[in-house]
N, C-alpha and C positions, 0 to 999 in steps of 0.2 A: 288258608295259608296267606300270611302277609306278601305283600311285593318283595320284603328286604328279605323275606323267607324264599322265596321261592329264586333269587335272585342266588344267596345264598347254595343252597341246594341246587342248582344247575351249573354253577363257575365250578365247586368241587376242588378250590383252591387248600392254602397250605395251611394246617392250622393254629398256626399263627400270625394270622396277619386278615384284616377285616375285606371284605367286598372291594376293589379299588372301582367297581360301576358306582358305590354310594356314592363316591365324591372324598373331600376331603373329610378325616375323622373327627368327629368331635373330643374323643381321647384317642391317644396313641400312645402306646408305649415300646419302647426297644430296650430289650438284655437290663432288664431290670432288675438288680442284685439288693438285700437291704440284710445286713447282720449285725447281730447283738453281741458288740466281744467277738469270741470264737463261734457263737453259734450263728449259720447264714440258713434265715426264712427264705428268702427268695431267692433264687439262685438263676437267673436269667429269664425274667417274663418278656414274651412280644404278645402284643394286644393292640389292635383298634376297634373302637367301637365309633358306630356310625350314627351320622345328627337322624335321633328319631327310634333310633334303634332298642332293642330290650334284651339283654345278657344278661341270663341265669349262673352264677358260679356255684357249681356244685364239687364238692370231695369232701375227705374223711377230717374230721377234726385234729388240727394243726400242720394242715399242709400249705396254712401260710395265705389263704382267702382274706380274712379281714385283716391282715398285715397289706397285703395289696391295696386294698379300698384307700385303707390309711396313708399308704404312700401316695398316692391318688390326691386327694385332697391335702397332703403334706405338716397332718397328722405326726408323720412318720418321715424324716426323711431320706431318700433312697443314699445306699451306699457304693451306687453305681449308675448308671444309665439315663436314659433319657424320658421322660414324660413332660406330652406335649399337651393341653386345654383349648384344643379348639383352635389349633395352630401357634399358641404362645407356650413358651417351656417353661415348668416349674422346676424342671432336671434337664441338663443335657451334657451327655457324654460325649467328649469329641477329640480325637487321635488316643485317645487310651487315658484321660483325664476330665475329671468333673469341672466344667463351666460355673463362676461364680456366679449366682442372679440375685439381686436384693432382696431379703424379704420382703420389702413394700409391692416391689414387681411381684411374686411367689402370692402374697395376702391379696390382691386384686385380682389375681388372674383366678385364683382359688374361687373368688364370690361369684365366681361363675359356676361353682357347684353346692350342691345340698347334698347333706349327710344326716342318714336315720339311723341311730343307735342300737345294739342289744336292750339296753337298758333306761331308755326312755330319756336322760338326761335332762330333767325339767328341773326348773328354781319350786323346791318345797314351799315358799314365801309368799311366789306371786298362784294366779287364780291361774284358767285356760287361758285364759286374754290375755295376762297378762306375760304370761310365758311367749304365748307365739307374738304380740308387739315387742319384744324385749330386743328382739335385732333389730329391727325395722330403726325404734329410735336411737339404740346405742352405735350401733354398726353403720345402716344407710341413713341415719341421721334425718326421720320424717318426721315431719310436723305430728304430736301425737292424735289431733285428731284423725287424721290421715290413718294412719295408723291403724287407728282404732277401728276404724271403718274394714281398713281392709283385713283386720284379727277378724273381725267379726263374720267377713265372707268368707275367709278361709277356715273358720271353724265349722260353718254351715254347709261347706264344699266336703269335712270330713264324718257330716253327720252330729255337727256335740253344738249346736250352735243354742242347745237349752245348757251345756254344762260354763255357759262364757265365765261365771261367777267364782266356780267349783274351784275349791283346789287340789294339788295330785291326791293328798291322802284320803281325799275321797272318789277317787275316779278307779274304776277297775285298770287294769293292765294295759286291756284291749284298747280303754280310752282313753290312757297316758300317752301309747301309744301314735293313737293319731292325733293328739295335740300335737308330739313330735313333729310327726309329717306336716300337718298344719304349718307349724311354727316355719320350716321349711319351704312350704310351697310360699309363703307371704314374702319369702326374701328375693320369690324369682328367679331361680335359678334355671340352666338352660339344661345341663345334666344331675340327677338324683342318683348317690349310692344309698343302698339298704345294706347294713351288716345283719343278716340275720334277723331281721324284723318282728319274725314272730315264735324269736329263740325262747322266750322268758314268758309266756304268755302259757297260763292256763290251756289246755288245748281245745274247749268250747268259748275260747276268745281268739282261737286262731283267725278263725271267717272272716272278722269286722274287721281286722288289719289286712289280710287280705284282699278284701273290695274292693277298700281303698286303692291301695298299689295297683289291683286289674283295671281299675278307671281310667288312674294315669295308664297305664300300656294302653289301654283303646285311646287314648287322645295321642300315643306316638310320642309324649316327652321321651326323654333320651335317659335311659335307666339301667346299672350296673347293680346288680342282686345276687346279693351272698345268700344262701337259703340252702335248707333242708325239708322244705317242703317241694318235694319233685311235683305233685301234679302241675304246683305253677310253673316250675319250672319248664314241663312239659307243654304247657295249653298258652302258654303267652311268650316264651321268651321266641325273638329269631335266632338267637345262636345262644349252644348252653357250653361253657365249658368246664370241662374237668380237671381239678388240681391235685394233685400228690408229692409231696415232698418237696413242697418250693417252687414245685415246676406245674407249668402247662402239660398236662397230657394230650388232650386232644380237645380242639370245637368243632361243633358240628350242629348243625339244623337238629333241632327236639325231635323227630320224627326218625332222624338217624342215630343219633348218639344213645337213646334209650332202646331201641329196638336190634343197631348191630353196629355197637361200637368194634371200633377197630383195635381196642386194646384190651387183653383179660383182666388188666386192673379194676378196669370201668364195668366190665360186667360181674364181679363178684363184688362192687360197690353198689351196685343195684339190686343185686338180688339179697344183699342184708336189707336195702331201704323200700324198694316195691313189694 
């Protein structure tokens, strides 16, 4: 069991709201609402998650997971509430009305996060290298040798560092996949969301995107993970929570929340997926 696990599981606190022994969160969220028209996905999220920390989101599909991420990163944005990046707000709610903040503020405080796709989201045009340099120079504006250099380490950090040339329509899933990630870790980010990483994947392609993502949790980057694969969610995450219908049901330590959750929602969602 990790320190922030076992820390975790000892406070036995409220579950919505992160560890206040970690320190300050690196996300936090308050009564986060985001609706489409008449229809409201989120309907009040509280969330923090802590610098270092690894959060599994698990629930039933459309209870509004990767609407969250996406508010997160501002993908999406909230139609209520507050969300904070490491102490700076992308959102904030304050006496009953949304706070204006500049896009330019919102777009810099954002490059403090990496986002991996269902669907790999790569330039059909460029090769592996050329996809994960592609923000480095347009975005952080690097000299492209530089660049290049550091595509090159980040493609060997995901295992493809023979596919530098390749481009996607000849890479399987599994290796679009972590070109993604790649492309992602090269820009540095201090928090990583996964929407479902390994939604779209052949399921003897599941493993290699997998590794990946358990490397980073052994190195403690800071990682918010949409998934329906429970074992990882069980074997690495320190807090797994559950979503239904917009809402938070319950977080809790993987040791607790899969073996005697406190809600019968959550046990008759595990027993369709274990």
């Amino acid at each position: 069991m990790s320190d922030q696990t076992a820390r975790n599981a000892a406070a036995g606190g409220p579950a919505t709201v992160g560890d206040p022994a970690a320190g300050a969160p690196a996300i936090r969220v308050r009564t986060l609402h985001k609706s489409f028209g008449d229809l409201e996905v989120l309907r009040g999220i509280d969330l923090d998650v802590a610098p270092g920390e690894i959060v599994s989101v698990i629930g039933p599909s459309g209870s509004g997971k990767s609407t969250m991420l996406r508010c997160l990163i501002h993908l999406e944005a909230a139609t209520r509430g507050t969300i904070e990046i490491e102490g700076q707000a992308i959102a904030r709610e304050h006496d009953g009305r949304q706070e204006s903040i500049s896009e330019s503020k919102i777009r810099h405080r954002c490059r403090r996060l990496g986002m991996v796709f269902q669907n790999f989201n790569l330039f059909p045009h460029k090769t592996a290298l050329g996809n994960v340099i592609e923000g480095l120079i347009v975005v952080a504006r690097m000299p492209r040798a530089e660049a290049v250099e550091r595509g090159e380490q980040m493609l060997e950090r995901v295992g493809l560092a023979d596919k530098r040339d390749v481009y996607p329509a000849y890479l399987s899933g599994g290796q679009k996949q972590r070109v993604a990630i790649a492309r992602m870790l090269a820009m540095q980010p201090d928090i990583m969301l996964f929407d479902e990483p390994t939604s779209a994947l052949d399921p003897e392609l599941v493993g290699e995107v997998l590794t990946v993502i358990k490397d980073l949790a052994r190195e403690r980057m800071t990682m918010v993970v949409v998934t329906h694969e429970m074992s990882f969610a069980r074997e690495l995450s320190d807090r797994v929570v559950f979503m239904d219908a917009g809402q938070i049901v319950e977080i809790a330590p993987p040791e607790k929340l899969f073996t005697d959750p406190d809600h019968p929602r959550i046990r008759t969602f595990l027993e369709k997926m274990l």
